[in-house]
N, C-alpha and C positions, 0 to 999 in steps of 0.2 A: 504494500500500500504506500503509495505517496502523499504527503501530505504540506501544502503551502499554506502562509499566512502573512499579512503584513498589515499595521498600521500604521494611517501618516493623518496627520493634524493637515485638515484644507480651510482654504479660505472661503468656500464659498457656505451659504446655510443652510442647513437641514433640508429645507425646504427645495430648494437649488440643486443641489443630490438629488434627493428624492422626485425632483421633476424627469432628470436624466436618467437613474438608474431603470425607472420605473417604466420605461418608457422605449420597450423593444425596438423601436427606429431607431433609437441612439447606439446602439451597441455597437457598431461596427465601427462607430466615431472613438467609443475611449477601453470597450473589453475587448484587450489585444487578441485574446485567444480564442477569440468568435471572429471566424469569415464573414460570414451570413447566414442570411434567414435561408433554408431552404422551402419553406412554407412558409408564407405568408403569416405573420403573430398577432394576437390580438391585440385592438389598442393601448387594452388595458388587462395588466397582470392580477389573478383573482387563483385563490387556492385550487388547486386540481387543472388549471391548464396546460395544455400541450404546447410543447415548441421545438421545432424540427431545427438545425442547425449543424453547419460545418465549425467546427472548431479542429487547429491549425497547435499543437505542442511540438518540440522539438522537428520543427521542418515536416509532420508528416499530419495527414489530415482525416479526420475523422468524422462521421454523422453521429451527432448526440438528438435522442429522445428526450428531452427533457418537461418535466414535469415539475409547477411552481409546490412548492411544501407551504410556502406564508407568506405571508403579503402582511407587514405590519406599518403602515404606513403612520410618519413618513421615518418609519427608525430600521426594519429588517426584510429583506427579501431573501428567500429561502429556495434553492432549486436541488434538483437530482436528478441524474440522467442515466441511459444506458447507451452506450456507443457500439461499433464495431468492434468484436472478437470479444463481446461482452467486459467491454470496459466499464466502469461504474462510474457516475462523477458526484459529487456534491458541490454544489457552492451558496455560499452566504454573505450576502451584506450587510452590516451595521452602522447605519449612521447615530452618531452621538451628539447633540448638540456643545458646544462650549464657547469661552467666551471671546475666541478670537475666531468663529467661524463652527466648522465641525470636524469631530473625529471621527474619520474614516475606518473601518476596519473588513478585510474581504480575506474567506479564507476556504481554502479547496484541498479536498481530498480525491485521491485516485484510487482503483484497485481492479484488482483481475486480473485473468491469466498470467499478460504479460509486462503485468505493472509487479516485478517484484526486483529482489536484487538491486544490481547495477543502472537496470530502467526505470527502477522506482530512482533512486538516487537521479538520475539523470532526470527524468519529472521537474524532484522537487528544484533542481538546480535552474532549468527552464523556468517553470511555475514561478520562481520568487522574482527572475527577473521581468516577466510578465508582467507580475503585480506592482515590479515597482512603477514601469511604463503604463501602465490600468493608472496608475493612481494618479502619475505626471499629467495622463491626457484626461484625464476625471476634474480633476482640480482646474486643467484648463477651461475646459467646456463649461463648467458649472461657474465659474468666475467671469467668464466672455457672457453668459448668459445673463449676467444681474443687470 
């Protein structure tokens, strides 16, 4: 199993986030490790939907099934997926409110078959850099927005 995580304090608010993250059109503007939609997403993120999408780790590409677990607006959005060669994925975001903007927090686990060993290691080494680019283009987008 692999496992990423990273927090970074952004400037923009809770709210500002939470207009972006929530908001499946944006994805391919600031979550590095989503290509696209391959279906069409719905406007609006609500617990139990479906989202079909390419997501891109280590140069190699994959179709994730994913399905929303929560929706707690405007603080946590919750997903899990199943990819090719039954890869698993989970991801989670939390926005925190604080006093110079908000705390960001996103964190993703892998697993299956061929997530173990040296390709889990390789994952996480991917993945953290991912997130910290997630987080550089997150911060941009959601500050450009105010």
């Amino acid at each position: 199993m692999g496992h990423i995580e990273a927090t970074r304090d952004l400037a923009a608010s809770p709210e500002a986030l939470w207009a972006i993250i929530s908001d499946p059109q944006t994805w391919d503007q600031w979550f590095t490790v989503h290509d696209r939609w391959l279906e069409e997403p719905p406007e609006t993120l609500t617990s139990g939907v479906r989202l079909t999408a390419k997501l891109v780790m280590l140069n190699m590409a994959n179709k994730i099934e994913w399905t929303v677990r929560s929706v707690e607006a405007p603080s946590t959005l919750a997903l899990g997926g199943t990819g090719m060669a039954g890869v698993k994925a989970d991801f989670a975001f939390r926005i925190e409110p604080i006093t110079t903007g908000s705390r960001f927090t996103v964190t993703g686990d892998f697993e299956g078959a061929l997530v173990k060993g040296a390709l889990a290691k390789a994952v996480e080494k991917d993945g953290a850099k991912q997130l910290d680019k997630t987080l550089a283009k997150l911060d941009e987008l959601a500050s450009a927005a105010v």
